[in-house]
MIKE-748973 format. One line per 2 residues: number of its first residue (from 1); their letters; for each residue x, y, z of C-alpha. Coordinates in Angstrom, 3 decimals. Layout:
<atoms>
NUM	A	X:Y:Z; ...
</atoms>
This chain:
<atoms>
1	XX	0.000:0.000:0.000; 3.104:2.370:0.861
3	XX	4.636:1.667:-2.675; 1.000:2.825:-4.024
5	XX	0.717:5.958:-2.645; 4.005:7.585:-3.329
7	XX	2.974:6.703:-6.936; -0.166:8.633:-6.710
9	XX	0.555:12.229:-8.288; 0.641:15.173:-5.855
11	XX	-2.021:17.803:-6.678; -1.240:21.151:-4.792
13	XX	-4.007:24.021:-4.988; -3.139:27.205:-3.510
15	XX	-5.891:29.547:-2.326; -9.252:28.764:-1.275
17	XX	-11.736:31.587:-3.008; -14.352:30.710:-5.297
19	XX	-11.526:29.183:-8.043; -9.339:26.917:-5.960
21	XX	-12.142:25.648:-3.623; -14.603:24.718:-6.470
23	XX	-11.357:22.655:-7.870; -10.560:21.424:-4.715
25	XX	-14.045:19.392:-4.590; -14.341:18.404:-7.507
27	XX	-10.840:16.751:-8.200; -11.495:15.313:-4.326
29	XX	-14.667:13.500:-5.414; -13.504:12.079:-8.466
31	XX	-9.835:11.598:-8.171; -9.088:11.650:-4.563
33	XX	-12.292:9.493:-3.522; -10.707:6.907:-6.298
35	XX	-7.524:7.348:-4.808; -5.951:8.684:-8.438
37	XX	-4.225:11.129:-6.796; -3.665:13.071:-3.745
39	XX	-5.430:16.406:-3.382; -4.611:19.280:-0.934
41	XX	-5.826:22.233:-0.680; -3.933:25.973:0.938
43	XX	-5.122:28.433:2.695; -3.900:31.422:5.065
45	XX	-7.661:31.354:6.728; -9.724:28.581:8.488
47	XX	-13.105:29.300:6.680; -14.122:30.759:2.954
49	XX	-16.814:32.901:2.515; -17.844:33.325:-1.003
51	XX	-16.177:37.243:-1.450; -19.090:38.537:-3.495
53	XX	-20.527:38.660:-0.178; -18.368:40.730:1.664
55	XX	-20.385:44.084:1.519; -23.444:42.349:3.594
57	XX	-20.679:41.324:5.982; -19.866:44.986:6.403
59	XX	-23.664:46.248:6.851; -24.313:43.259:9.744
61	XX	-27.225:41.528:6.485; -25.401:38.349:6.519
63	XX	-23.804:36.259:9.436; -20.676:35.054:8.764
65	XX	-21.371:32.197:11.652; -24.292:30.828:9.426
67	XX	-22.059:31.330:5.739; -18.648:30.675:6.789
69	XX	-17.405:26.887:5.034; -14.503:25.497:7.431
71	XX	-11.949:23.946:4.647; -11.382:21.453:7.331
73	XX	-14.650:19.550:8.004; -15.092:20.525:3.891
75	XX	-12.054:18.690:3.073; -13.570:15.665:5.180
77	XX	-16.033:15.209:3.317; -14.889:15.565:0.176
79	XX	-11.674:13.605:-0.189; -8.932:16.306:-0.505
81	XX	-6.287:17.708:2.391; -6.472:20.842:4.091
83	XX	-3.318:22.900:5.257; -2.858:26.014:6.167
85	XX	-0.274:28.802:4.996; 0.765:31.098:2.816
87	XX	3.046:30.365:-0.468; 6.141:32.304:-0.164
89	XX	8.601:30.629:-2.445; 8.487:28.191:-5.615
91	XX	11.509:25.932:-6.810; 10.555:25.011:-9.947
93	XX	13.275:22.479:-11.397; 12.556:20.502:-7.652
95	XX	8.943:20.525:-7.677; 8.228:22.546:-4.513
97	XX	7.222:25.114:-3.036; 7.574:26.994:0.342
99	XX	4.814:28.183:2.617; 5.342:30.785:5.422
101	XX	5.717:30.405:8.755; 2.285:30.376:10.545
103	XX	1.275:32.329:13.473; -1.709:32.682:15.654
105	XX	-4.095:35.180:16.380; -1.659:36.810:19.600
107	XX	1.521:36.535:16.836; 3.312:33.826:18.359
109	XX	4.427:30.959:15.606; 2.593:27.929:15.657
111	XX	4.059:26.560:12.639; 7.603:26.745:10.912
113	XX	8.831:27.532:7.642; 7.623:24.370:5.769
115	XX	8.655:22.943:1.933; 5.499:20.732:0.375
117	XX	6.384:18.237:-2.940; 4.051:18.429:-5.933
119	XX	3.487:16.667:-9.338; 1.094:19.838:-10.444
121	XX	0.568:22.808:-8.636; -2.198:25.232:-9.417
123	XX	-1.781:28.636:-8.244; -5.591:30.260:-7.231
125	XX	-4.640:33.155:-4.476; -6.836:35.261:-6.023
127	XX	-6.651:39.703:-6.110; -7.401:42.138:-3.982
129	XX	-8.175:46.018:-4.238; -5.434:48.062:-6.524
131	XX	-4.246:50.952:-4.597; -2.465:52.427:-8.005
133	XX	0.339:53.376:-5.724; -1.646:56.182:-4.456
135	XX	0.003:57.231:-0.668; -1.754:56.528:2.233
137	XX	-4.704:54.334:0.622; -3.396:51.021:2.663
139	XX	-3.111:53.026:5.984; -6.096:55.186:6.304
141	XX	-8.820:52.967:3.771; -10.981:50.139:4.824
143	XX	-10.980:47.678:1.931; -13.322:44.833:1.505
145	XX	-10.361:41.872:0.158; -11.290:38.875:2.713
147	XX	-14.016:38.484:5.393; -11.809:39.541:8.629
149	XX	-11.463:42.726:6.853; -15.138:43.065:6.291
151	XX	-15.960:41.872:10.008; -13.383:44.750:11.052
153	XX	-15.372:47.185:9.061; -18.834:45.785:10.446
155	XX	-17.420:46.411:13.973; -16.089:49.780:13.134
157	XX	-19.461:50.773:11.757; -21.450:49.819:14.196
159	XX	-19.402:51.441:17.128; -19.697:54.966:15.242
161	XX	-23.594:54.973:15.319; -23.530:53.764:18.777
163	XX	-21.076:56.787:19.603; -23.337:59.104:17.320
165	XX	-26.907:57.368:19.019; -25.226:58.472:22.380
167	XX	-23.407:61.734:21.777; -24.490:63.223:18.376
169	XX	-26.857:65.648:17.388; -29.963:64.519:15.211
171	XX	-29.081:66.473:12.639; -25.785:65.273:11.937
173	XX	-24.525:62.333:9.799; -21.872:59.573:8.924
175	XX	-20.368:60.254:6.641; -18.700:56.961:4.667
177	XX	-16.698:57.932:1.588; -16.046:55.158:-0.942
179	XX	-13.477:55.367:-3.930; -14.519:52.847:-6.943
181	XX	-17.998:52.926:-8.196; -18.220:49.238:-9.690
183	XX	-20.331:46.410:-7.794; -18.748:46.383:-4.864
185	XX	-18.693:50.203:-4.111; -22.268:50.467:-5.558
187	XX	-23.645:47.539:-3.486; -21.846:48.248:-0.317
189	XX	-23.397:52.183:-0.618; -26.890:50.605:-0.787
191	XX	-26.349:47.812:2.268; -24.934:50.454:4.251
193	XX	-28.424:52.651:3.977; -30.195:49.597:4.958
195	XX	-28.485:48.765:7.665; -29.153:52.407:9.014
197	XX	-33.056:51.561:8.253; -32.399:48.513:10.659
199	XX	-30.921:50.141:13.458; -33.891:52.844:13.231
201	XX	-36.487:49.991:13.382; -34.343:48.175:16.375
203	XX	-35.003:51.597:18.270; -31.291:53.005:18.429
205	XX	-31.570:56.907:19.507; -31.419:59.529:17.138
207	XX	-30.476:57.305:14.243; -32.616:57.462:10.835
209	XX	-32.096:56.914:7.644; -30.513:60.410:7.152
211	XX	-28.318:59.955:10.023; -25.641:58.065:7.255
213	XX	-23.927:60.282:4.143; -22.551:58.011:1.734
215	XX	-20.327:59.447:-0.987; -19.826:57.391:-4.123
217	XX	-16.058:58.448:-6.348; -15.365:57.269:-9.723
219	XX	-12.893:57.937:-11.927; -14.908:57.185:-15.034
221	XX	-17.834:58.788:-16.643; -20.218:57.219:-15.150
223	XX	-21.033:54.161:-11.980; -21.432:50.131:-12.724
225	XX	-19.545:50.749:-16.663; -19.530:47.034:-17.115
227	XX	-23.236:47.358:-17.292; -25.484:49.002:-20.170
229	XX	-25.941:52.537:-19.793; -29.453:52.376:-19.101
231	XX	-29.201:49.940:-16.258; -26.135:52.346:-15.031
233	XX	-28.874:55.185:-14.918; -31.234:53.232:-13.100
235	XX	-28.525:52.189:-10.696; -27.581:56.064:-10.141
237	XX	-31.219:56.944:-9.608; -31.774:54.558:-6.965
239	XX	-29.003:55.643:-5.229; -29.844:58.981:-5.570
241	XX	-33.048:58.514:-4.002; -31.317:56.731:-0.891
243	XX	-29.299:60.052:-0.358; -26.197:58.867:-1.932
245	XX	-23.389:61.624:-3.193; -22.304:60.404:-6.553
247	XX	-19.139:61.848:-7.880; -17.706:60.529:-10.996
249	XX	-14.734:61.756:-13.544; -13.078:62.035:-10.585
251	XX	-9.319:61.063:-9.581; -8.062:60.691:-6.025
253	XX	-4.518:61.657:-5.573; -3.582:61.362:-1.817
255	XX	-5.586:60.081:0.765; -5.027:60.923:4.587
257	XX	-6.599:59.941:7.924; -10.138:60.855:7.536
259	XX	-9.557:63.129:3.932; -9.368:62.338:0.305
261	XX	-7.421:64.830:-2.126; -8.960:64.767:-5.380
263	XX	-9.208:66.442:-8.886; -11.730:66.936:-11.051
265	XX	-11.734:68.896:-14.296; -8.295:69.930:-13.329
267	XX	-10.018:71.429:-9.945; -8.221:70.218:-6.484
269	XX	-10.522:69.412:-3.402; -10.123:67.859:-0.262
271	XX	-13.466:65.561:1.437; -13.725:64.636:4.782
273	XX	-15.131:60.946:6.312; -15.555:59.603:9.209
275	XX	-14.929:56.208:7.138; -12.656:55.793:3.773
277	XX	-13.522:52.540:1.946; -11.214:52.011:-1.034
279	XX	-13.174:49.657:-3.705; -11.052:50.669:-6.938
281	XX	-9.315:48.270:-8.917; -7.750:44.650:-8.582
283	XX	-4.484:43.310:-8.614; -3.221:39.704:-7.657
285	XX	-0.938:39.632:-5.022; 2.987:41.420:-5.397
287	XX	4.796:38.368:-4.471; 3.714:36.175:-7.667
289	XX	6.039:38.412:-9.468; 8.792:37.256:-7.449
291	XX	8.093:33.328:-7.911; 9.566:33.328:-11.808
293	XX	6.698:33.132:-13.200; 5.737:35.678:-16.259
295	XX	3.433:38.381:-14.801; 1.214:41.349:-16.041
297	XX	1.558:44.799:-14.436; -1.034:44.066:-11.688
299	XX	1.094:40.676:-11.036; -1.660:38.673:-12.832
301	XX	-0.056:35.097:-13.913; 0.398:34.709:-17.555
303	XX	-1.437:31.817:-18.674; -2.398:29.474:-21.780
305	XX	-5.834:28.346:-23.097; -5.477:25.196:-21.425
307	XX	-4.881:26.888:-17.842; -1.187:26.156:-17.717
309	XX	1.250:28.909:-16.891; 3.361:30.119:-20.184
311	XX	6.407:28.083:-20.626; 5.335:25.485:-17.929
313	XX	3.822:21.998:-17.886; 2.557:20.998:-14.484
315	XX	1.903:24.751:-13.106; -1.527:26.005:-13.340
317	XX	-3.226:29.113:-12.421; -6.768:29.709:-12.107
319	XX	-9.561:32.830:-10.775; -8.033:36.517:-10.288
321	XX	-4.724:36.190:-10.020; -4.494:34.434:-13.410
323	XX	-4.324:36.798:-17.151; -5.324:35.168:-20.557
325	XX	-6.712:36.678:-23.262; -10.104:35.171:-24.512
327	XX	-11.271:34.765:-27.799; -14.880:33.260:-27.562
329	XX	-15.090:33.108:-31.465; -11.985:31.244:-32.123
331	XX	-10.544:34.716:-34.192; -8.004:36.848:-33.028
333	XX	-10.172:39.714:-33.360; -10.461:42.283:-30.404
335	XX	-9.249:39.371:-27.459; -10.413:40.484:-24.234
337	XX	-8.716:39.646:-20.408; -10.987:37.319:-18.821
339	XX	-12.325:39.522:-16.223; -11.915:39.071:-12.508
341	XX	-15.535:37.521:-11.283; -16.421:34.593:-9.692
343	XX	-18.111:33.532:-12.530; -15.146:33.102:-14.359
345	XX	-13.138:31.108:-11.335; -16.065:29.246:-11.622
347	XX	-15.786:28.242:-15.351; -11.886:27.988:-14.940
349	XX	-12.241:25.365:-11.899; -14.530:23.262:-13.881
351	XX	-12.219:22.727:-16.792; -8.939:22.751:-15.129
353	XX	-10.334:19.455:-13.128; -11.144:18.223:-16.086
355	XX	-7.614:18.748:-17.699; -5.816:17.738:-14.797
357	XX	-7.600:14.405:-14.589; -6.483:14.344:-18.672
359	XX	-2.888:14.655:-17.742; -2.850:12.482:-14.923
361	XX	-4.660:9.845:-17.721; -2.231:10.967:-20.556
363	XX	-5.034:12.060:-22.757; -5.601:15.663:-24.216
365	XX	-6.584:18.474:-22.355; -9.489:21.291:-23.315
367	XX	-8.888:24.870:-23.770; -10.425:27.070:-22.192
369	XX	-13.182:29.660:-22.998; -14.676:32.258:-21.207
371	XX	-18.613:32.471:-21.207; -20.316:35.658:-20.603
373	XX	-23.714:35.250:-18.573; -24.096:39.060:-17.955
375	XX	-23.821:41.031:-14.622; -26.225:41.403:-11.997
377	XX	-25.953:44.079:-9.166; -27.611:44.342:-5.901
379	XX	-29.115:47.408:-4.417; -30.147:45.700:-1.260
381	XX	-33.133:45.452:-0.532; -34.321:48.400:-2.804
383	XX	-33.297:47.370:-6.559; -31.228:44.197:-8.098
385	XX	-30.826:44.747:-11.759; -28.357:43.184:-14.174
387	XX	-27.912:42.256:-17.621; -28.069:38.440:-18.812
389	XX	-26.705:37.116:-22.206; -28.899:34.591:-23.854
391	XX	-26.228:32.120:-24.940; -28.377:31.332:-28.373
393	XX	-29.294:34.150:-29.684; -26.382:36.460:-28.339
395	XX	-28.252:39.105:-26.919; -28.251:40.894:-23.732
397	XX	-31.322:40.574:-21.848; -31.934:43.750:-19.246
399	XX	-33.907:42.335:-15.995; -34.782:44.277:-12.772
401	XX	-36.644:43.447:-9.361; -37.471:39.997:-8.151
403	XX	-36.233:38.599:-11.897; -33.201:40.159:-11.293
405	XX	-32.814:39.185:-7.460; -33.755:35.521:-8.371
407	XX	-30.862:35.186:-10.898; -28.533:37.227:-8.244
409	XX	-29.186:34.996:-5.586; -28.943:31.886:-7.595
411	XX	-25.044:32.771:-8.623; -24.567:31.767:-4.845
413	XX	-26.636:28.660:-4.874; -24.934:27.375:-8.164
415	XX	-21.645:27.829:-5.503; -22.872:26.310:-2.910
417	XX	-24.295:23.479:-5.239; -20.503:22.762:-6.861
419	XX	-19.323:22.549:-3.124; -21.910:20.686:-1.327
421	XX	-24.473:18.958:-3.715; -27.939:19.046:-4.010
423	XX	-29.712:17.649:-1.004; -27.050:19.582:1.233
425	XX	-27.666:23.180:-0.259; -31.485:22.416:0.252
427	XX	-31.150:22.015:3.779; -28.714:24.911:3.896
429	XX	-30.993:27.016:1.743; -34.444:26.143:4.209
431	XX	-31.897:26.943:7.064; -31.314:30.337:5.606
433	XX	-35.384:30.606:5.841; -35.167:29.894:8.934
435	XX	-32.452:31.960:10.379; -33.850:34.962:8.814
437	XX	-37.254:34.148:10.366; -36.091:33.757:14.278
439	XX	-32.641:35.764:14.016; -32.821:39.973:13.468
441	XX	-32.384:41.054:10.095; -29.217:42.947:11.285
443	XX	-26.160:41.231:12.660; -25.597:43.557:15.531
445	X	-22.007:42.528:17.224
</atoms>
């Protein structure tokens, strides 16, 4: 049995977001319950929470008790390995890589410096928020890149309107300034108002739905730009009508404690917060630039159709931090990035366990292509709108209200379907039902 598994090939999947996670499963319940291979999965964090979430986390809607996946009982159940760390260092020409020491929660080490072996390694650590170099955005800026940083943010907010409910004057406000107008500065801006309509109906002092300024900076022309400009305008209106600010064509250039410097039409200004949220821009993690691997500017990984990293064999990258060019029409015509989305981790995770179970078989591997379904967006509880691309016909379909909040909220259930089957997403959806039904609609420490 010994001599059996040290032949069984050494699958190593870094980062456990929506990508690596997904892939983690699936190769676990075909190849790893088969014993084909050996499957293990990396992480820096005990639990993954699917990140599209992260702007409920911040406004107390969701519960990260009741959504939270622990890798470990996951990995349990599902035939692949669970260990955490962080991947500081590859060795190519030895087949290894090095993951950092570990520490816990009061900074003491727990774990040393450690080297695992692998036969393929697939590199899924995903992006976070791109600060374009702009001084003090990392020091004075919540961001929204993982769920202790949301948590931290849910925390922060909710101390600030007990402070205001206690010592501030009715008519005064919160003021939360947030740089980057796509989805996740758009829907965090309309969570935040509902959250303030929550703590009104809970009875908190001197707290209503004016009692929260929200002001919404974009560099382009106008909010959501992935979206059609009519469902852009419709977004803008309904945050209008909640009380938000909306400032676009305009560049921040400095950001302090408290204060954004900014220009507009040449014109400097300063604005004062009481919160800075920075939502502009990805970029996959600095230190995959340093592994010898060939990287974009925002130290995306360089990649082939068929998910492999240029000029390697058995080194994958998948989700965020990975760049390819797609060409959905087989041309060469007007190639776009795949973009950054879950949906796409999604489709990549799918075919890369497919592929790797072709190599591991010696038979041919699929390329990849990227499938637009549209975009959907999230107002709360106030507006969900989206486009959706009808894969026959090739036409964008426009959909708003509960059309629109079905297909949003079934993006999540397709998720937790690829991680936990059918019958086990039922019983997590009915809990949901549940939870909402006995629990306050406003996680409130």
């Amino acid at each position: 049995m010994s001599e059996v598994s040290v032949l069984k090939p050494k699958i190593l999947i870094v980062g456990g977001g929506a990508g690596g996670l997904e892939l983690a499963t699936r190769l676990g319940n075909s190849l790893g319950k088969r014993q084909l291979a050996e499957i293990t999965l990396i992480d820096q964090y005990r639990v993954h929470l699917w990140k599209p979430l992260l702007h409920e986390v911040v406004a107390g809607s969701l519960d990260t008790g009741m959504e939270a996946l622990s890798y470990r009982a996951h990995s349990a159940d599902n035939h692949y390995y669970f260990r955490m760390g962080s991947l500081i260092g590859l060795d190519k020409d030895a087949k290894k890589i090095t993951l950092a020491p570990l520490l816990d929660h009061h900074g003491k080490q727990v774990l040393g410096e450690r080297q695992l072996d692998y036969d393929y390694l697939v590199i899924a650590v995903g992006a976070r928020s791109n600060d374009f170099g702009i001084e003090g955005v990392r020091d004075h800026c919540f961001t929204l890149d993982n769920a202790h940083e949301a948590e931290d943010f849910h925390l922060s907010f909710l101390n600030k309107f007990l402070q205001f409910s206690e010592t501030g004057n009715e008519t005064d406000a919160v003021h939360i300034a947030i740089v980057g107008a796509g989805a996740t500065g758009v829907e965090l801006s309309a969570e935040l108002y509902n959250a303030v309509d929550r703590l009104e109906q809970f009875g908190v002092k001197k707290v209503h739905h004016s009692s929260l300024k929200v002001t919404l900076i974009e560099a382009a022309p106008r909010i959501l730009p992935v979206l059609p400009e009519s469902l852009s305008e419709k977004a803008q209106q309904t945050l209008t009508d909640l009380g938000v600010d909306i400032q676009t064509q305009v560049t921040v250039k400095k950001v302090a404690e408290n204060q954004l410097s900014m220009v507009k039409n040449d014109q400097a200004s300063t604005l004062n917060a009481d919160f800075l949220v920075w939502a502009a821009g990805v970029q996959a993690p600095p230190f995959l630039s340093t592994l010898g691997l060939p990287t974009n500017r925002i130290h995306q990984i360089e990649i082939t159709p068929t998910l492999t990293v240029k000029g390697e064999d058995a080194i994958f990258a998948i989700g965020d931090c990975a760049f390819l060019l797609n060409n959905p029409d087989g041309t060469l015509e007007n190639p776009r990035p795949v973009p950054p989305t879950a949906q796409a981790a999604h489709q990549m995770a799918e075919v890369l366990a497919m592929n790797l179970a072709a190599k591991i078989n010696n038979q041919p591997v699929t390329p990849f292509v990227y499938n637009d379904h549209g975009s959907l967006v999230s107002l709360s509880r106030f507006q969900t709108l989206g486009s959706l691309i009808d894969s026959l016909f090739k036409k964008n379909l426009m959909v708003e209200g509960k059309l629109a909040h079905w297909a949003y909220a079934s993006l999540y259930r397709q998720h937790q379907f690829t991680l936990h089957g059918f019958w086990k997403t039922l019983g997590l959806i009915l809990a949901n039902i549940i939870e909402k039904r006995l629990k306050p609609r406003l996680k409130l420490y």
